[in-house]
N, C-alpha and C positions, 0 to 999 in steps of 0.2 A: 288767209282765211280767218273771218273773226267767231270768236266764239263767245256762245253767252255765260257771263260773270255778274252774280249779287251775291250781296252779303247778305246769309241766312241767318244764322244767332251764333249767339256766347252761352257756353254752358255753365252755371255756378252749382256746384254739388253744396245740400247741403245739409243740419242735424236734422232739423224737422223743415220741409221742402214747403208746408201749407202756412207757416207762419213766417218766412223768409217773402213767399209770392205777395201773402200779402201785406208784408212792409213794400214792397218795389210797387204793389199795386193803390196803395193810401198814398203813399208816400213821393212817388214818382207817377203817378197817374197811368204805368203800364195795367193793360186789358188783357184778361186773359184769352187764349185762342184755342181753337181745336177744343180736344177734348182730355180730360186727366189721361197721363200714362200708367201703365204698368208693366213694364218691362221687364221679361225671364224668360226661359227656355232655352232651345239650343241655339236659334239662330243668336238671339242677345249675348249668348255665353261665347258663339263665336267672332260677335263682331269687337267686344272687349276685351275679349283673348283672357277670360276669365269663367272659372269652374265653376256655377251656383251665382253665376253675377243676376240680382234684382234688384230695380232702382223702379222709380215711381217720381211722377212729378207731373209739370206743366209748362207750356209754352206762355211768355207774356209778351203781348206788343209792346214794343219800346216807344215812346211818345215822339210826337213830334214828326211823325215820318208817314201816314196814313195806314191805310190797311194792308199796305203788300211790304211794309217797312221790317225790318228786322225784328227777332225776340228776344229773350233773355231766357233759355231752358233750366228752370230752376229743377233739379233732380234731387233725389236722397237712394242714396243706394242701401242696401238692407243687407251686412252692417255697414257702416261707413268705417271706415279708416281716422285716426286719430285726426285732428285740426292742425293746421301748420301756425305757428305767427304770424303774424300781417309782416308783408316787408315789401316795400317799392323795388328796395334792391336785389330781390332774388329774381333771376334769372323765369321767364313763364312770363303771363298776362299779370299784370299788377294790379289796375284799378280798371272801373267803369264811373264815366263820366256823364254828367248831368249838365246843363245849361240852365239856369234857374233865372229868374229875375229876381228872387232875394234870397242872398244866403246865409245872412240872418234867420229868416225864417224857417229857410228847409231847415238847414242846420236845428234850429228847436229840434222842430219834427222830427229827425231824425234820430235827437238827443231822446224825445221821447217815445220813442221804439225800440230804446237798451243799446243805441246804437252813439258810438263814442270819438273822440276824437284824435284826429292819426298825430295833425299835425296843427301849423297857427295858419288861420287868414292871409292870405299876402296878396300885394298886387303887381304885378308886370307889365313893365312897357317892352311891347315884342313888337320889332321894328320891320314895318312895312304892314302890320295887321292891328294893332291899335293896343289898348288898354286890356288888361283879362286880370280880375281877382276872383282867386281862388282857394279852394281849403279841401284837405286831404281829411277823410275819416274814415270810417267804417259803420258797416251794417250791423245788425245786430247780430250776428255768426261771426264776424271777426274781417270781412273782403273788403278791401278798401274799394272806397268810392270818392268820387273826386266831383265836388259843386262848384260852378265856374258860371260867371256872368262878364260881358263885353260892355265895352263903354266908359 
């Protein structure tokens, strides 16, 4: 028996949820969908398994995929919890990945959003799929994001 499977989105919590949406939204060309959340009450407090939990945000379409494609649920919960360091190597989701045709250029862009760099440029030859340069950075919250171009 087969059952139906899509990938629906990626949650990024985060300080302030309106100016995170729109760096992903300038900056990555994600559109927002639906309508603002605001999230509280009992049933939210029992699906987080948390007492007084309220978070607020928005859904953004991820590019490159149409309108039924995945999002990116940018939330900020009220209060948020401390910030972790960035680290590829801790255990969890690490980054979120972009395909760009210049990574020069996002990279600016991205530079000019407060948003900084993880790690250096590099390029891979990954055999039997071709050529991939890429570069690790972060948003302007601190989440690594990873810009990668083929060819």
């Amino acid at each position: 028996m087969s059952h139906f499977i899509r990938y629906a989105h990626t949650n990024v919590v985060a300080n302030d949820w309106q100016k995170l949406a729109d760096f992903y939204c300038t900056v990555f060309a994600c559109e927002p969908v639906s309508s603002e959340r605001d999230h509280q009450g009992d049933k939210f407090e029992r699906l987080t398994a948390t007492p007084g939990a309220h978070a607020t945000g928005r859904h953004l379409r991820l590019p490159g995929h149409g309108e039924h494609g995945p999002t990116l649920e940018v939330f900020q919960f009220h209060p948020n919890h401390a910030p972790q360091t960035p680290s590829l190597m801790r255990p969890g989701l690490a980054h979120l990945a972009f395909e760009v045709s210049d990574i020069a250029a996002k990279r600016a862009e991205v530079l000019e959003w407060g948003g900084r760099d993880y790690g250096e440029q590099v390029t891979l030859e990954i055999p039997g799929a071709g050529r991939l340069t890429l570069i690790y950075m972060c948003d302007p919250e601190g989440n690594i994001i990873e810009l990668q171009t083929w060819g």
